[in-house]
N, C-alpha and C positions, 0 to 999 in steps of 0.2 A: 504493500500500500504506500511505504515513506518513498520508494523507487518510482513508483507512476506518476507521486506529485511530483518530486526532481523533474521529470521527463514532461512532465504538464508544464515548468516551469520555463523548461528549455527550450521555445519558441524564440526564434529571431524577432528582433526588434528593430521598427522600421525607424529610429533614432540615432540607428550606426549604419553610418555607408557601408561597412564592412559587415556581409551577410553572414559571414563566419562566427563572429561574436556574439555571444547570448551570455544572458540577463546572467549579472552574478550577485547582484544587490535589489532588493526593490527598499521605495520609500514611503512610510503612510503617510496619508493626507491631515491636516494639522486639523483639528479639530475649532480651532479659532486662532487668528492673529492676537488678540487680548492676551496680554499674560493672566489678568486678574480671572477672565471665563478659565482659560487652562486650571489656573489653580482652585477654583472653585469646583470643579468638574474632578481635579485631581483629589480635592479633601470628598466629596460625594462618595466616587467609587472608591476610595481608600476607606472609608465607615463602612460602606456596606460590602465590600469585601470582609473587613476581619468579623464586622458580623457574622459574615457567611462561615467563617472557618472558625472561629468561637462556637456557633449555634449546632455545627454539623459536627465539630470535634466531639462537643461534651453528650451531642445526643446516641455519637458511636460509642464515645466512654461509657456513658451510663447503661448502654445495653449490657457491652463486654464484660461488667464488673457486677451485674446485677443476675445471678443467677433464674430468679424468676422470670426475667425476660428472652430468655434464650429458646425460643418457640421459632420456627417460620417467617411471623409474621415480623416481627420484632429483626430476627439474621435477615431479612429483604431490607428492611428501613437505615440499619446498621450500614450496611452496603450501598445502600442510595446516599445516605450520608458521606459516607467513603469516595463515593462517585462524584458528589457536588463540588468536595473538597481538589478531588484530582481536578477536574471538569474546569474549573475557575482558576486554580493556580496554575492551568497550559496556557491561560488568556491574560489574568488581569496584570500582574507584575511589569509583563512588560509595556502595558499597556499605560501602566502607571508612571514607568521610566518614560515614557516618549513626551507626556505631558507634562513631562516637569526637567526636560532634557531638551537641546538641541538635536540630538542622538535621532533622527525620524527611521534611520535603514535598519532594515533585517537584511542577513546574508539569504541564501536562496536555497542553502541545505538549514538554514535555522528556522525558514520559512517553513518548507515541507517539514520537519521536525515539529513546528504548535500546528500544523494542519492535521500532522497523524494524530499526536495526541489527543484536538479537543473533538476529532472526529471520533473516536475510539473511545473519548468518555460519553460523549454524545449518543452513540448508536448503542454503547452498553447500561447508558439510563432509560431508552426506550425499552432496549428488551429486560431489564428489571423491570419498568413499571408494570410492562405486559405480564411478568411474572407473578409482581404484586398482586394483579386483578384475578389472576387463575388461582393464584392462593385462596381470596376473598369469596370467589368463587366454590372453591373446594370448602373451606369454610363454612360456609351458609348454606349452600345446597348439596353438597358431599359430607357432611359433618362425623361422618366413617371416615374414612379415606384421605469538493475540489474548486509588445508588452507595450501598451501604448508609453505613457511615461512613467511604465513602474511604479506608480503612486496607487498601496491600495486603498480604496474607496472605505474603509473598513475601521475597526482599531484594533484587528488580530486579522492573523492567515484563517480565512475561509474561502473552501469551491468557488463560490461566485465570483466573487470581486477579485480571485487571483486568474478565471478562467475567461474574466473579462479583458484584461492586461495582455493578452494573448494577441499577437500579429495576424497570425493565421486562423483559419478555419476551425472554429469549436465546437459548431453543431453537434460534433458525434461525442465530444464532452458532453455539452450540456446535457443530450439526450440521454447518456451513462448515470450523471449526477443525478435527474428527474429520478430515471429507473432506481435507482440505488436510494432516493428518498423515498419512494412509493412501498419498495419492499421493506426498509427499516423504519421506515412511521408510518406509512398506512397499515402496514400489514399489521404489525406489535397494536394499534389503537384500535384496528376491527376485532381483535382479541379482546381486547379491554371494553370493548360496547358490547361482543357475546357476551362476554363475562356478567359484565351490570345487566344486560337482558336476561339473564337467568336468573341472577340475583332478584333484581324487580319481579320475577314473577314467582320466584319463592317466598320474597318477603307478603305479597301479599295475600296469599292465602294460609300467612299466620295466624291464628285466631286471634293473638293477646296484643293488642295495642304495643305493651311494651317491648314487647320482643319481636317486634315491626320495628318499632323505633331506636332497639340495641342493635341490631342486625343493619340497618340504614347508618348510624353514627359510627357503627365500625368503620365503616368506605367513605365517610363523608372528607378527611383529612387526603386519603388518596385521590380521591375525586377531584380536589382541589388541587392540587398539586399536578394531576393531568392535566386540567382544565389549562392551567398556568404555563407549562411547558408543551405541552402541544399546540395549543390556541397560536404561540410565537413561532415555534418551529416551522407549523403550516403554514402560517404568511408569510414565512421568508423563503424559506424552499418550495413552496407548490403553486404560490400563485405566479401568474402567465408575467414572461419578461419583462412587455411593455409598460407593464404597474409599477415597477420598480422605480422607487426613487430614492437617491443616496441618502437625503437626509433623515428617511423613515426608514430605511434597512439598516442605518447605524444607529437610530433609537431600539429597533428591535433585535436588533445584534445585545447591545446595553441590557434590553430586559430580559432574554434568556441566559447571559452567559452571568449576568451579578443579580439582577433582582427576585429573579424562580430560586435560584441559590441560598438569597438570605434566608426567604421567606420561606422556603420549607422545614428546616427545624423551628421555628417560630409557630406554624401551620401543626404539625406533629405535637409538640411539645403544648400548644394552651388548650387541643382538643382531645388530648389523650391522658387520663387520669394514670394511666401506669408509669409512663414516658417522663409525668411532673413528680412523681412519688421517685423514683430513679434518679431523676435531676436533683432532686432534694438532698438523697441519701448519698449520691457522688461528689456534691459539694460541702454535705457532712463531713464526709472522710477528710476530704481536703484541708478541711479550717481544720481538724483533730490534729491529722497530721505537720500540719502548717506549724498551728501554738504548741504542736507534744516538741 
């Protein structure tokens, strides 16, 4: 996969008389001439980055350490945390050096480098969440059982904006990328609608009100958190080209890679009574251990 970005990268660039030469640096696009917007932008996603790896840290620690929670459902959420924390630290850092840096260039094997990675945490938090939901599933109704001037359009290496930079002919890119979005989110999310379609129709021929409504507030934190990172994914990868515009694919760039991040242990953690009793008892420990 890190091989076929290099080679996606390696398109002649119509900026060198010399056809021979390809791209060995690209540059991102400054997010404002202001220094004051940069740093204002720069303290934003700096909060809600360490939020994100505070909130994701302590909600992995607290499962690890809490022997009651060591269930299924609990090792998925454990590992989605794991995943947000990867997911975020292949984007924001340097993301965060550029706006507070002269520093705008990535090399082009450091490029393919955050594209493997944030692609790889990417496609392994859709197929968790899909996991998540067949859990929930099993659960409730199984309850047995990828150069113009090198400037990417962007503020990390992603498919589009590096496949736009390309001299040449990308159709049969774009069409690979489409496909490759269709079967790793479409597909993982028509799993996650079976799943809540059996769910909804087990819930409702529960007889007890309440156990309609324990059964529904299990998957309401997961639901949310699909809702949140699919909703973004899907308008950036599946809607038709000509929609695309820089200034709202780099807002929606911003909301899945830092804001679905923070907000999911925050989302876990105030709807889930076991998850806050855990958080409790992990930072027990800590201040014990902290004053012993």
């Amino acid at each position: 996969l890190c091989l076929s970005f290099i080679q996606i990268m390696s398109f002649n660039c119509s900026l060198w008389q010399d056809n021979s030469m390809s791209v060995k640096h690209f540059a991102f696009v400054k997010f404002s001439e202001a220094t004051e917007q940069c740093f204002l932008l720069f303290s934003f996603i700096l909060f809600m980055f360490l939020a994100s790896l505070t909130g994701n840290a302590l909600i992995a620690l607290a499962i690890w350490t809490n022997p009651a929670l060591h269930t299924p459902m609990y090792f998925f959420l454990a590992n989605l945390s794991l995943l947000e924390i990867g997911y975020t630290c292949s984007v924001i850092p340097k993301m965060l050096q550029r706006l507070v840096s002269e520093a705008r260039g990535i090399s082009r094997e450091g490029c393919a480098t955050q594209m493997f990675f944030f692609t790889l945490f990417g496609i392994s938090e859709c197929c968790l969440l899909a996991a998540m939901a067949f859990d929930r599933y099993t659960a409730i109704c199984s309850p047995l059982h990828y150069c113009g001037p090198c400037e990417i359009a962007r503020f990390f290496c992603d498919l589009p904006p590096i496949l736009a930079l390309a001299c040449g002919n990308t159709s049969h890119n774009e069409a690979a990328v489409f496909v490759a979005a269709i079967l790793c989110i479409s597909s993982p999310f028509l799993l996650i609608i079976a799943s809540y379609g059996r769910i909804l129709a087990a819930v409702l021929v529960m007889p007890s009100p309440e156990g309609r409504h324990k059964a529904l507030s299990t998957c309401s934190s997961h639901l949310l958190v699909v809702t949140l990172f699919y909703g973004s994914g899907s308008v950036t990868y599946l809607r038709p080209k000509a929609s695309h515009s820089p200034g709202v694919d780099k807002l929606l760039a911003l909301f899945y890679t830092v804001v679905t991040s923070m907000l999911n242990p925050i989302i876990y953690s105030l709807r889930n009574k076991e998850v806050k009793t855990a958080l409790r008892r992990t930072l027990g420990k800590k201040n014990v251990l902290t004053h012993g």
